[in-house]
C-alpha positions in Angstrom: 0.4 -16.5 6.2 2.4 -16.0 3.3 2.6 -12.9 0.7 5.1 -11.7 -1.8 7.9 -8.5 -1.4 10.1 -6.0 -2.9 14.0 -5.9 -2.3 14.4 -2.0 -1.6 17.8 -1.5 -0.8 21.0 -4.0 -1.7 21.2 -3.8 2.2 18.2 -5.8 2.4 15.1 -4.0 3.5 12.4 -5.6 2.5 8.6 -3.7 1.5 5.3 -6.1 1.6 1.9 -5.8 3.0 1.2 -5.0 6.6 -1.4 -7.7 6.3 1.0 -10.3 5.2 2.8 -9.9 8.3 0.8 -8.8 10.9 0.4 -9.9 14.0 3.4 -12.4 13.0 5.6 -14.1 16.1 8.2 -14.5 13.3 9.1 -13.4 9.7 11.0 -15.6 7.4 12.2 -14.3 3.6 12.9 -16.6 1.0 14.7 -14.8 -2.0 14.2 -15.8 -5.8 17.3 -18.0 -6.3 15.9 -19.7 -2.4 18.3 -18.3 0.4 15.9 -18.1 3.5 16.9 -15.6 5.8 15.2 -14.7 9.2 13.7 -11.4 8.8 13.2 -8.2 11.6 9.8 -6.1 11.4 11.6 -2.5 10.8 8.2 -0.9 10.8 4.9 -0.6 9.9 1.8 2.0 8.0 -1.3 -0.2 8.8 -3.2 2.7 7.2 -2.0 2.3 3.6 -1.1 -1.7 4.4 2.6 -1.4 4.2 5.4 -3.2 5.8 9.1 -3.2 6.6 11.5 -6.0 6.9 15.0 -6.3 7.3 17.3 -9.3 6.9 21.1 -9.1 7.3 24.2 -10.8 5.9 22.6 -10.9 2.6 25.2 -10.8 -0.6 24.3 -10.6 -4.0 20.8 -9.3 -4.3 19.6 -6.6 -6.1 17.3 -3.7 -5.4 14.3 -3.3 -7.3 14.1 0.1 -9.6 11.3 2.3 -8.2 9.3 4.1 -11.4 7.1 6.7 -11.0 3.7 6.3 -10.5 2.6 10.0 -11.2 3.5 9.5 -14.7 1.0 6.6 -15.1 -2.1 6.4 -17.7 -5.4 4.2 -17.9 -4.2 2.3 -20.9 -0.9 1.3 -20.0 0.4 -2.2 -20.0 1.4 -3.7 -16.3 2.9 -6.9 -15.0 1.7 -8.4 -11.6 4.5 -10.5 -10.2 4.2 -13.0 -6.6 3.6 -15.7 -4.9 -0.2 -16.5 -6.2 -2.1 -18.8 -3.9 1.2 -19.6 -2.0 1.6 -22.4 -4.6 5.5 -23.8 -4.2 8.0 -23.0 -7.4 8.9 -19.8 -9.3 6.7 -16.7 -8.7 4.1 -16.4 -11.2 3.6 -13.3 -13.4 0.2 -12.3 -14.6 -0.1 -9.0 -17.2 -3.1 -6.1 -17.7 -3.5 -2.7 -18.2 -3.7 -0.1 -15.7 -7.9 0.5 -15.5 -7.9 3.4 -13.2 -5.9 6.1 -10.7 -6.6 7.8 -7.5 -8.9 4.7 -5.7 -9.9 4.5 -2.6 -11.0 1.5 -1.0 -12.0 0.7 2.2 -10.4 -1.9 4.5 -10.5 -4.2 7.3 -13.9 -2.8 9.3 -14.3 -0.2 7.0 -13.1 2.9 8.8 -10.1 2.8 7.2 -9.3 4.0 3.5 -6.6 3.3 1.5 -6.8 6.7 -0.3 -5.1 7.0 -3.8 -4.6 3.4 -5.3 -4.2 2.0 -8.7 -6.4 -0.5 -10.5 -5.5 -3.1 -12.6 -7.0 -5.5 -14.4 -4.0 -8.0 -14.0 -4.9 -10.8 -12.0 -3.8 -10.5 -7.9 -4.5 -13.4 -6.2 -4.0 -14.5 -2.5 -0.1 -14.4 -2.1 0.1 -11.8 -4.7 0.1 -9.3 -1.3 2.8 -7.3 -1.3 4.5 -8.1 -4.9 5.4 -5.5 -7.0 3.0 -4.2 -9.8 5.9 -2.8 -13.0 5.6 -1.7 -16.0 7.4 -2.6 -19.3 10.2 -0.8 -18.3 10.9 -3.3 -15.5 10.2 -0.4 -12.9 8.0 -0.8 -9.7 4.9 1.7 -10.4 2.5 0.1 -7.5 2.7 -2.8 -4.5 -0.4 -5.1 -5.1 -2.0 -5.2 -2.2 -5.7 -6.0 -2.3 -8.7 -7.6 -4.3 -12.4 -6.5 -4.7 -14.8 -9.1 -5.8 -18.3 -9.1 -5.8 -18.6 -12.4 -3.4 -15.0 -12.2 -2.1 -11.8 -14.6 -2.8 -9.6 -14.3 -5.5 -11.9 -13.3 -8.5 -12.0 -9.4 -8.7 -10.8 -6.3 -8.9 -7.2 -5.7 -8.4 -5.7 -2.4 -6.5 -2.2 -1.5 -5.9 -0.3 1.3 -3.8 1.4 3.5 -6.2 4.5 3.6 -5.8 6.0 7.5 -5.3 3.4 6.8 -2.1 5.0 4.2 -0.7 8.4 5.5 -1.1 7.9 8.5 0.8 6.3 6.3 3.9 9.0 3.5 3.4 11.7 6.4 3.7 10.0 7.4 7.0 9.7 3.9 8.2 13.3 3.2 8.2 14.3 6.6 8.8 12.1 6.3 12.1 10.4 3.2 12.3 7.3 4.6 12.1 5.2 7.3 9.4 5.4 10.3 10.9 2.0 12.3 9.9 1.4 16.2 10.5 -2.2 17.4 12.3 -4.2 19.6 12.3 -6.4 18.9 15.3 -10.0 19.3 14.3 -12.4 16.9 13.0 -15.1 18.3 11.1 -17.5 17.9 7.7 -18.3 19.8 4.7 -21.2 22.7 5.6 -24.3 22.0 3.0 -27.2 24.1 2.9 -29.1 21.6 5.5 -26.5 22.0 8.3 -25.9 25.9 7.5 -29.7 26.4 8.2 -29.9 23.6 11.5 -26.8 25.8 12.5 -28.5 29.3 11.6 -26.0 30.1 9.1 -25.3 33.3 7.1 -22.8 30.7 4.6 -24.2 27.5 2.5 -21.1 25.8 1.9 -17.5 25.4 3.3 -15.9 23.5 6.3 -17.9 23.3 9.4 -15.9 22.3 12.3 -17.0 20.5 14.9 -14.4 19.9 17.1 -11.2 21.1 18.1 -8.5 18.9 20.4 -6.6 19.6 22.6 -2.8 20.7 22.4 -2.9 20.7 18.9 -2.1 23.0 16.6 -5.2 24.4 15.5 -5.9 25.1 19.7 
């Protein structure tokens, strides 16, 4: 498998896809001017499809700027920049606007959602994975990571992680190799008027919950 990254820090960690690496016995990094470099799996968010890699005795790279993505419109110009189709030469640059904010788009069996996502209509292709998504300042406003076509492959919509999310969980990922989330510790639904009457309800609407676990904070 092979996807497309983001040089974080000059120290060389590394952001891509968690599917680009994933289940991976071993991670080499190739860098734009072609120094290959053996890279560690610092950590990983499989729920928003990020990844963290490491290499060491790097010199001479330089960290990416990181924009921010709050600040984004429909409208605005982007540039998708990766690996597309895992073709061999320079990484290829496609540019579109930015079609939509706050996305969410199911992934892998469908259970999980990648909540909060950009949509472009530059084209991502296979390899784009993990390549950064800028804007025509030259700063990182998403991480491509996935495509949505009607029949599947590489025609389709294109969705990236915005990029104020994934610095907060790429912070917590090489602060602790791992996110770190809070809980609650109740699963529940929203109460409509059907469940407020099978429930003999004084209340129509609200949060209805159903459970509460164990040795959490809301027991």
């Amino acid at each position: 498998t092979s996807g497309s990254g983001v040089i974080y820090t000059v120290d060389g960690y590394i952001i891509t896809n968690n599917h680009v690496i994933e289940d991976a016995t071993a991670v080499q990094v190739t860098l734009f001017d072609d120094r290959t470099f053996e890279a560690t799996i610092v950590g990983t968010d499989p729920a928003n499809d990020l990844a963290v890699l490491k290499i060491s005795e790097v010199e001479n790279i330089k960290a990416a700027i990181i924009g921010d993505s709050n600040n984004i419109r429909p409208g605005e110009f982007v540039i998708a920049i990766g690996n597309a189709l895992s073709i061999p030469g320079s990484p290829t640059v496609t540019v579109g606007v930015v079609s939509a904010v706050g996305r969410f788009l199911p992934v892998g069996d469908g259970q999980t959602v990648i909540t909060d996502l950009i949509q472009t209509d530059a084209v991502i292709n296979l390899g784009n994975s993990g390549g950064p998504l800028i804007n025509l300042s030259g700063e990182i406003i998403g991480i491509n990571t996935a495509i949505l076509g009607a029949s599947g492959g590489n025609v389709g919509i294109g969705f990236a992680i915005p990029s104020t999310m994934m610095k907060n969980l790429v912070d917590q990922i090489i602060e602790h190799g791992e996110v770190r989330r809070g809980s609650l510790g109740i699963s529940g639904r929203p109460l409509d008027a059907g469940l407020a009457k099978a429930q003999k309800l004084d209340v129509k609407q609200g949060a209805y919950v159903m459970q509460v676990m164990d040795d959490t904070a809301a027991s």
